[in-house]
C-alpha positions as CSV (number, residue, x, y, z in Angstrom):
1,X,0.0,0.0,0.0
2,X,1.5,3.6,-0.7
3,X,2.1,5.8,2.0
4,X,-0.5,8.8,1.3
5,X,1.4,10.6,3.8
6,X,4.4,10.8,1.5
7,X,3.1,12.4,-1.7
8,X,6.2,13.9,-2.5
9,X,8.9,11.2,-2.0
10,X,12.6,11.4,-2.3
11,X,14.1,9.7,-5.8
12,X,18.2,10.9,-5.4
13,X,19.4,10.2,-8.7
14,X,22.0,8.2,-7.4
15,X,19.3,5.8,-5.6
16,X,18.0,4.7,-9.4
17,X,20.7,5.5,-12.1
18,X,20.5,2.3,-13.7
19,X,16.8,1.8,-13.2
20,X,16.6,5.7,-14.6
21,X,18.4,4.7,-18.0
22,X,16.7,1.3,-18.7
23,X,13.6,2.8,-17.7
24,X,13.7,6.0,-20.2
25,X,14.7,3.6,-23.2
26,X,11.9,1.7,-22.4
27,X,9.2,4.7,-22.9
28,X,11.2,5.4,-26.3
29,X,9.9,1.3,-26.9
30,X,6.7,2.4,-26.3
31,X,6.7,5.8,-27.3
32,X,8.2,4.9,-30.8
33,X,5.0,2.8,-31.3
34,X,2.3,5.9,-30.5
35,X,4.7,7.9,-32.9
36,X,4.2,4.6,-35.7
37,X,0.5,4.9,-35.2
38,X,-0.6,8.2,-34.8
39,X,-1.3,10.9,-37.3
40,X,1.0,14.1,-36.7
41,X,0.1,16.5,-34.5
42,X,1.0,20.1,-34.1
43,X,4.6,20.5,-31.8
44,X,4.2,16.6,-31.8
45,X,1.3,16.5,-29.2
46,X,0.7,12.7,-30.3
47,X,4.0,10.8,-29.5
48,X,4.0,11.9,-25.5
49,X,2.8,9.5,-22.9
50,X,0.0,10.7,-20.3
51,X,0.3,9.8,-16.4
52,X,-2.7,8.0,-15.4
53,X,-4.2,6.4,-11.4
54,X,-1.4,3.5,-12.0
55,X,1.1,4.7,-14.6
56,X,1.7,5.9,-17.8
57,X,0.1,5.8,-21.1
58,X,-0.1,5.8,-24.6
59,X,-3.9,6.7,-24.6
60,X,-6.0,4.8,-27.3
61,X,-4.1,4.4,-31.1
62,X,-5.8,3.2,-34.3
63,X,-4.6,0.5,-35.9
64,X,-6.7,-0.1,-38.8
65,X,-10.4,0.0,-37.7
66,X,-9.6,-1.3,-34.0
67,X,-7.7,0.7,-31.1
68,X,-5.3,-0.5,-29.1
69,X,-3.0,1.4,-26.3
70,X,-0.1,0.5,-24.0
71,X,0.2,0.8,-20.5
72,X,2.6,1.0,-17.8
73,X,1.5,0.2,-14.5
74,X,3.6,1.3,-11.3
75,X,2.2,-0.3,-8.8
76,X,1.7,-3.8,-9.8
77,X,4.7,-3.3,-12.3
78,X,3.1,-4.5,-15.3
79,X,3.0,-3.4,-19.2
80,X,-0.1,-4.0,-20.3
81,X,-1.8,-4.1,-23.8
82,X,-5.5,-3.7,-25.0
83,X,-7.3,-3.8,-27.8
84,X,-10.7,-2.4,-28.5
85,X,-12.3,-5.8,-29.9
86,X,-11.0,-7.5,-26.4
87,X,-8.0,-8.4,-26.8
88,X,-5.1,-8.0,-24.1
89,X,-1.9,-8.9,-23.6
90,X,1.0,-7.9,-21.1
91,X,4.3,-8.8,-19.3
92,X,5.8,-8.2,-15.8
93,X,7.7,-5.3,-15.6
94,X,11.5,-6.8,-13.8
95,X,14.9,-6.3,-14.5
96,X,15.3,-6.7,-18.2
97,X,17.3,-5.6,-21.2
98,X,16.1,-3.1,-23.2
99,X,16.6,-5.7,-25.8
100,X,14.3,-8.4,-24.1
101,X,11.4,-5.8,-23.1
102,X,11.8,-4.9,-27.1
103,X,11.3,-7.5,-28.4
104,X,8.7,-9.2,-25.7
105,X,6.7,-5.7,-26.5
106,X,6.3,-6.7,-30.8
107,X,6.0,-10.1,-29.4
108,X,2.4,-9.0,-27.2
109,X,1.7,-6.7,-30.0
110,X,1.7,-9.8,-32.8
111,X,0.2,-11.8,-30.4
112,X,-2.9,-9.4,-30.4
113,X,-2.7,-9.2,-34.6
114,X,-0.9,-5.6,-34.6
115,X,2.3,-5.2,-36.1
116,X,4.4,-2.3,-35.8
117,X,7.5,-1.4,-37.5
118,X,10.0,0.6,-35.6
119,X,12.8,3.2,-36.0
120,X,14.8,1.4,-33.7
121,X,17.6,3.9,-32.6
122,X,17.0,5.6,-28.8
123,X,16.6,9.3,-29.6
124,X,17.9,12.8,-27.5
125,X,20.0,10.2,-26.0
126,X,24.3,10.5,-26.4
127,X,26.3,7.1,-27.6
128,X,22.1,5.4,-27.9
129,X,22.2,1.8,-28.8
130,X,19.7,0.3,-31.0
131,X,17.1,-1.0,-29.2
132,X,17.0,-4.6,-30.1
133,X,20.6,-4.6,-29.5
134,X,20.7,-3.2,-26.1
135,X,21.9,-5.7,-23.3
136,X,23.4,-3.2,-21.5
137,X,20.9,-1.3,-19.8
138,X,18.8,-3.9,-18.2
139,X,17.5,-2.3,-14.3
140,X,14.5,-1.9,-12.4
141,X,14.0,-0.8,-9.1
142,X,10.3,-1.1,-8.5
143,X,10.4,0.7,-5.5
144,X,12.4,3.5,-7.4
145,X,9.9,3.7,-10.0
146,X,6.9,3.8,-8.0
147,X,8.3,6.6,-6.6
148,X,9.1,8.3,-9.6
149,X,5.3,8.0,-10.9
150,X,4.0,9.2,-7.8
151,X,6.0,12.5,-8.1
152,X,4.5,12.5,-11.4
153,X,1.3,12.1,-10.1
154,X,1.5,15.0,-8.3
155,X,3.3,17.1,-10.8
156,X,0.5,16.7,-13.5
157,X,-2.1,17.7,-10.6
158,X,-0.3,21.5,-10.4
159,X,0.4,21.6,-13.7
160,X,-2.7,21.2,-14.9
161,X,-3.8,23.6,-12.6
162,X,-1.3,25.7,-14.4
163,X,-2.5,25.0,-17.3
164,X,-6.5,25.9,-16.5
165,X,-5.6,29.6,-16.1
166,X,-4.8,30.2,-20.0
167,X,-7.2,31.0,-22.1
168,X,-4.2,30.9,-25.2
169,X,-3.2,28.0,-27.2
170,X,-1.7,25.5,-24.2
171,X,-0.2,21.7,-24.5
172,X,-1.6,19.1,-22.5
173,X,0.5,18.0,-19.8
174,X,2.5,15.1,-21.0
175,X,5.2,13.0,-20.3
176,X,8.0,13.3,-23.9
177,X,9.4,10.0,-23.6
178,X,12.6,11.4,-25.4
179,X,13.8,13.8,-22.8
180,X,12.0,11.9,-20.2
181,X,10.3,14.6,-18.7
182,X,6.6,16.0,-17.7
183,X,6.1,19.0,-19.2
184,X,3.3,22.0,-20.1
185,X,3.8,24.8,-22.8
186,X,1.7,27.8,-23.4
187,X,1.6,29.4,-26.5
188,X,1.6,33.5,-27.1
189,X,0.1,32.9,-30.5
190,X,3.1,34.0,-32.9
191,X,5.5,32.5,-35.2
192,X,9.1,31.9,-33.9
193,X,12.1,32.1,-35.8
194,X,13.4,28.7,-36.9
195,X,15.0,26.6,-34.4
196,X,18.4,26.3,-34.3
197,X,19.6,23.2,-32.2
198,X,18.9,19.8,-32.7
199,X,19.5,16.6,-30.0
200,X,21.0,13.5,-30.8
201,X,19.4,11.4,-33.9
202,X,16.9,13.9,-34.0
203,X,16.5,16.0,-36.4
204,X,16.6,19.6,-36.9
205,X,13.0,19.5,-38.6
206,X,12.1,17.8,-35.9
207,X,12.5,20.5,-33.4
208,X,11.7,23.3,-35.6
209,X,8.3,21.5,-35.8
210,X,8.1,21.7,-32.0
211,X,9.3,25.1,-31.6
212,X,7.5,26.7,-34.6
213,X,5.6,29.5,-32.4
214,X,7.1,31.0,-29.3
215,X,6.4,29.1,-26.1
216,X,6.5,29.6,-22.4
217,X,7.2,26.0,-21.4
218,X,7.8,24.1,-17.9
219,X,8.2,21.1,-16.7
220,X,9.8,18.1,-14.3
221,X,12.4,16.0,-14.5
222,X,14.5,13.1,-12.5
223,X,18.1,14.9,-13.7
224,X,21.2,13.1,-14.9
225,X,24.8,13.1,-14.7
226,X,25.6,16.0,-17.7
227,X,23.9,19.2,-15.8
228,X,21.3,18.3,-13.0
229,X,22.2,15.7,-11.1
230,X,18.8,15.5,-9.0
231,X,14.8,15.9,-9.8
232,X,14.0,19.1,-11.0
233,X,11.6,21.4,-12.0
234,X,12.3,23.7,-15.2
235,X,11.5,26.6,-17.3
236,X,12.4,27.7,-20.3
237,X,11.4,30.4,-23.0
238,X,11.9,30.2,-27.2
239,X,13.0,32.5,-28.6
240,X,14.4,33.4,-25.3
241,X,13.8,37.5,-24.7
242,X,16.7,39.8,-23.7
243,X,16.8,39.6,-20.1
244,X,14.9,36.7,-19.5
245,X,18.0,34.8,-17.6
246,X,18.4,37.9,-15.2
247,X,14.6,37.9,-14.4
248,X,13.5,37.5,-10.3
249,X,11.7,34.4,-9.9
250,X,10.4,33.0,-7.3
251,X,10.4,30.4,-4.7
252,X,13.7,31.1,-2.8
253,X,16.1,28.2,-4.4
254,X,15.4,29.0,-8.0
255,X,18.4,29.8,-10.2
256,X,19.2,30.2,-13.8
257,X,21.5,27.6,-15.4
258,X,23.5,28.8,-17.8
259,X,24.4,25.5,-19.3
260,X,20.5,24.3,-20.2
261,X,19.3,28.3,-20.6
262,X,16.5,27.5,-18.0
263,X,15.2,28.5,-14.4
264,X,15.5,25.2,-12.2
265,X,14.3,24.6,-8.8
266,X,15.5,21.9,-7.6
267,X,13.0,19.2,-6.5
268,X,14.4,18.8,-2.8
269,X,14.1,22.8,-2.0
270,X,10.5,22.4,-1.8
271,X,9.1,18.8,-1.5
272,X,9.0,18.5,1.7
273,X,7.7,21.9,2.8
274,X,4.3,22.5,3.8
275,X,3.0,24.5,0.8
276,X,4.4,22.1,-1.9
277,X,1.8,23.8,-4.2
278,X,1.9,27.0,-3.4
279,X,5.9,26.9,-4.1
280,X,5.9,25.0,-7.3
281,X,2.9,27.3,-8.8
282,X,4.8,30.4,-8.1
283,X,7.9,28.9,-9.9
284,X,5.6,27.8,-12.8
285,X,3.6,31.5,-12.8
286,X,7.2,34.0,-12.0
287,X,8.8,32.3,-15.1
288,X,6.0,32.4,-16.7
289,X,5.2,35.9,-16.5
290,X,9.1,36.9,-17.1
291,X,8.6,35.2,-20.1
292,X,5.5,37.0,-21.4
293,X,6.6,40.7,-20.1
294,X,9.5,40.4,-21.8
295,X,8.3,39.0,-24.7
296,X,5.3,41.3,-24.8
297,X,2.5,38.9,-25.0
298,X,-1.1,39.9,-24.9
299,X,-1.2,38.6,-21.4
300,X,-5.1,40.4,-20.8
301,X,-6.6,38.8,-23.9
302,X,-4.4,35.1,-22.8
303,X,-4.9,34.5,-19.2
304,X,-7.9,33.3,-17.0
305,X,-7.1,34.7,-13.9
306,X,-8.3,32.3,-10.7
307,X,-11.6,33.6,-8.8
């Protein structure tokens, strides 16, 4: 039974590195397959995951005249498969290569009639091993990952709290299994110029797709070893407005990182105070509004301001 008492746990990144990395690589498995099926969506809206009551998912995907979606369940630790004539299918979720949970994945999926065919390659992801070719990464911590859902849980209650007081063009909250991260953008309703960056075997059109119109976007995310090492929340701006990095934002803790070109606040400053909410929605509302000020969005005619 989870501990209701601990809605905000501790996840260290050193407690789950290895169940951290097999773990993302197994969302690009399942991720890749909801990017197979789906028609494309503006910024990519239909590749993310969504967190659900036990998990993640891929939400319902045609295939032909049926449906079928994917599940990830974090408390019983289970992938699970249905289709909408029935059919359903699944594995335990246990250490395993990304390799096995590959190919036991297209193994369920045949079993069920759907075949997929998959770009194989890991993506955002530096010296990526194929997929079915992956033996190295091959851990899972179930207590590690529960934990990690659970603080997702709770992230996609604020931000979608966050997300209920514009009236703009907003993105659902969703989970982009290729940075591993929740995350929420809000739209000021113009073109941006083309995007210049790119991420490993992605490509530029990829991300110029995504960034087309300028954003105001923020987020979660476990960290890793190259700039965060530890669970943080993030903003970000594109195009980024002169003077956005020297803006004052609030909670106490938040910084600017140079490296990423976003506001942080790390995870541990304010899990375990009393006003988790009220702390997390300022960070999410003071980058926000540095963002749009400096920008000069049409904040009146965008925002739905709380009764």
């Amino acid at each position: 039974m989870i501990n209701r008492d601990d809605s905000w746990p501790s996840l260290p990144l050193a407690s789950w590195r290895d169940t951290r990395a097999t773990l993302h690589l197994w969302t690009q498995v399942v991720g890749k397959i909801r990017l197979a099926q789906a028609p494309l969506v503006n910024h990519w809206w239909q590749v993310p995951l969504y967190v659900t009551a036990r998990g993640l998912t891929t939400s319902a995907m045609p295939y032909g005249t049926r449906d079928f979606q994917i599940d990830f369940d974090f408390i019983d630790h289970r992938l699970v498969i249905v289709s909408s004539d029935g059919g359903a299918a699944g594995f335990a979720l246990e250490p395993r290569s990304v390799a096995e949970f590959h190919r036991e994945v297209m193994a369920q999926l045949a079993s069920l009639g759907i075949a997929v065919k998959l770009w194989t390659m890991p993506v955002e992801i530096e010296g990526a091993i194929p997929f079915e070719q992956d033996h190295v990464h091959s851990a899972y911590d179930k207590d590690a990952v529960n934990r990690f859902w659970r603080i997702l849980v709770q992230c996609d209650r604020v931000f979608t709290l966050f997300r209920a007081r514009f009236l703009g063009k907003v993105s659902p909250v969703h989970f982009f299994w290729g940075s591993f991260d929740l995350a929420v953008t809000r739209f000021s309703g113009k073109r941006a110029p083309p995007h210049p960056g790119t991420a490993p075997h992605l490509a530029n059109w990829v991300m110029r797709e995504a960034y087309s119109h300028e954003v105001s976007s923020c987020g979660f995310w476990p960290g890793d070893d190259d700039s965060v090492a530890a669970p943080a929340f993030y903003a970000y701006a594109y195009p980024q407005p002169p003077g956005f990095a020297d803006a004052a934002v609030r909670p106490r803790g938040a910084y600017w990182h140079e490296g990423l070109g976003e506001f942080i606040l790390p995870y541990d400053s304010v899990r375990q105070e009393n006003s988790v909410d009220k702390r997390l929605l300022e960070f999410l509302e003071s980058t926000y509004a540095a963002a749009a000020d400096l920008a000069h969005w049409d904040r009146a005619a965008l925002e739905r301001h709380p009764s």
